[in-house]
C-alpha positions as CSV (number, residue, x, y, z in Angstrom):
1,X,0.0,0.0,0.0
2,X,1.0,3.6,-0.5
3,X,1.9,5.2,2.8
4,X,0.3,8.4,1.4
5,X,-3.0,6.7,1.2
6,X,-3.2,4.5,4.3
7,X,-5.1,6.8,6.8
8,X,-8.8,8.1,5.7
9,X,-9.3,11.6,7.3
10,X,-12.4,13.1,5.7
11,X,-14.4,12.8,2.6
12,X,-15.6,16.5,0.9
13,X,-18.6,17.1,-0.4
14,X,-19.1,20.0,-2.8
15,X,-22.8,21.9,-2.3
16,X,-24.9,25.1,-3.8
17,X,-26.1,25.9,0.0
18,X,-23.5,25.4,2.5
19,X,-26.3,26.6,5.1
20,X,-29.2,24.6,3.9
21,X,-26.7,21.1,3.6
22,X,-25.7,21.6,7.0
23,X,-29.8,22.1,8.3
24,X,-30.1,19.0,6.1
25,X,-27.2,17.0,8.0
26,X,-28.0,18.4,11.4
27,X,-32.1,17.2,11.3
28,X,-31.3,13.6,10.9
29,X,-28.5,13.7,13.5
30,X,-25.1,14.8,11.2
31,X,-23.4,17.3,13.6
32,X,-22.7,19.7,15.2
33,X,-20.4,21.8,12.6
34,X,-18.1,24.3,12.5
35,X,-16.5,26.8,10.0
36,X,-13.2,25.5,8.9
37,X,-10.3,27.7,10.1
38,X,-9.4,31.1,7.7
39,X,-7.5,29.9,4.1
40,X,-5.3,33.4,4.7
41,X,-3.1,30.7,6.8
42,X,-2.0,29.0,3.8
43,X,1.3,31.1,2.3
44,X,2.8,29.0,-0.2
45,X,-0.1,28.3,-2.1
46,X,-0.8,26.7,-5.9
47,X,-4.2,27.0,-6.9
48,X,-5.8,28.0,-10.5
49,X,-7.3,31.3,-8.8
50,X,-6.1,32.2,-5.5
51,X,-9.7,34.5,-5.2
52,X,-11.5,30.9,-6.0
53,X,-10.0,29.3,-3.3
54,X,-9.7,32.6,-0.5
55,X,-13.5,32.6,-1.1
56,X,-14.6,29.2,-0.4
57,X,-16.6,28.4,2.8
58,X,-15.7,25.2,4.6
59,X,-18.0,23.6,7.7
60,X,-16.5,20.8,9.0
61,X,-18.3,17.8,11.0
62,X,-16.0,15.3,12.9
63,X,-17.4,12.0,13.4
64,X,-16.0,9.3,15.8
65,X,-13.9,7.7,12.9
66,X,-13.9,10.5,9.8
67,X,-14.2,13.8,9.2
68,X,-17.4,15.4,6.9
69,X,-16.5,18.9,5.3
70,X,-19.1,20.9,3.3
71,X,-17.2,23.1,0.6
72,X,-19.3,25.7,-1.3
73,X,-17.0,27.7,-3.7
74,X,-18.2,31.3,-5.0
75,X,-18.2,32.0,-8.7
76,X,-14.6,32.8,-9.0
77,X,-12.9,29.8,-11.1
78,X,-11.7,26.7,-9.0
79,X,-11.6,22.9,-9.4
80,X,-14.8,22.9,-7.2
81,X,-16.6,25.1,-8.9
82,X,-16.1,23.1,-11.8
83,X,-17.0,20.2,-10.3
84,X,-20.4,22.0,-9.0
85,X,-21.5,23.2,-12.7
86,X,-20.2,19.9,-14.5
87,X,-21.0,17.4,-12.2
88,X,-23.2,18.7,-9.6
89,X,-23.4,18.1,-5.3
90,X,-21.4,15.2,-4.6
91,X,-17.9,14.1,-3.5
92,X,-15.0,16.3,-4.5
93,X,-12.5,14.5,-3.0
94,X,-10.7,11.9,-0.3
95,X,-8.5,13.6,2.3
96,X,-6.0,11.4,3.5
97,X,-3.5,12.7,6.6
98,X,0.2,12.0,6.8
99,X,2.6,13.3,8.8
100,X,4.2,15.1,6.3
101,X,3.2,17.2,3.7
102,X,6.3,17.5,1.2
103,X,7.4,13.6,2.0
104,X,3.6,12.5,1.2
105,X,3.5,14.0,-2.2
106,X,7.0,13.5,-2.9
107,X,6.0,9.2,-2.2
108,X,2.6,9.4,-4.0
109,X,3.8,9.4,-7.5
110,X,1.4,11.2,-8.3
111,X,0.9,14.6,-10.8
112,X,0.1,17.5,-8.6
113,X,-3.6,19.8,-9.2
114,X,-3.1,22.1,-6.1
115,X,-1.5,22.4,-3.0
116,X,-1.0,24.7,-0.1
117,X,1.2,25.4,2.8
118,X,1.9,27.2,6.2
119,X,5.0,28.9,7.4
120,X,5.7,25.3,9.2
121,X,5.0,23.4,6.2
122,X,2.0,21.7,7.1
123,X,-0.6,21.6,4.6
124,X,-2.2,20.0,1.7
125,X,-1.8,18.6,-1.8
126,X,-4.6,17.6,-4.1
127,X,-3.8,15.2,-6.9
128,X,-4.8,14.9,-10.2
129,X,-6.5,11.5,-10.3
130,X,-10.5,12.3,-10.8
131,X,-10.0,10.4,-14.2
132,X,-8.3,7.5,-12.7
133,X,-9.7,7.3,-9.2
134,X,-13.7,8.5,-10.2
135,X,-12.6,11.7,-7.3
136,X,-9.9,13.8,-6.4
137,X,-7.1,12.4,-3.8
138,X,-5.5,14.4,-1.2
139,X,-2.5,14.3,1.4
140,X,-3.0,16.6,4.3
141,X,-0.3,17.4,7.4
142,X,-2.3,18.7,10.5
143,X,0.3,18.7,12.5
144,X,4.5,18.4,11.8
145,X,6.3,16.5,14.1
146,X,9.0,18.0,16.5
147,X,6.6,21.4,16.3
């Protein structure tokens, strides 16, 4: 196995109404939520519109054994967007964590869509595999050791 891919985190689900998918979630028992911390953190950052992704609105939703996130992007261009007019609601992509950001994509041996990063180099990188895979795959450091 991949070490990049051996530890699920969160499955994200692109929506219209970030507010209305959350009321939905929350009235059969899918909660509580809360607003994924400000994007301004992420410095070294490679997207296809840096307004695209600034403007997205996150809610996360952690379960006992995975995370839910709700992404609703604005009209400004970005993979989810695209995903929303082309495809519709629906899964945008597989967050995996790994210790490390840089190490993870440097094993995955995979071609890199986007990625971001903090000062200390913990972040994300989202892969292009949504042909190969049927969705998105993505690394993600929470936390780097020794900091």
């Amino acid at each position: 196995m991949n070490p990049a891919f051996d530890k699920l985190h969160h499955v994200c689900i692109v929506v219209h109404d970030i507010d209305k998918t959350q009321a939905y979630y929350e009235s059969i028992g899918i909660g509580p939520w809360v607003a994924y911390p400000p994007l301004t953190e992420y410095e070294d950052l490679q997207v296809p519109s840096r307004e695209g992704f600034m403007a997205m609105q996150y809610r996360i939703c952690n379960l006992p054994d995975i995370q839910l996130q709700l992404c609703q992007p604005d009209h400004n261009p970005s993979p989810q967007r695209i995903h929303l007019d082309t495809k519709g609601e629906g899964v945008f992509h597989l967050g995996f964590e790994v210790p490390d950001a840089d190490a993870a994509e440097a094993i995955s041996g995979l071609p890199v869509k986007m990625k971001g990063r903090r000062p200390n180099r913990t972040g994300f990188t989202y892969y292009d595999t949504a042909e190969g895979a049927g969705v998105t795959l993505l690394t993600r450091a929470t936390f780097r050791l020794g900091t």
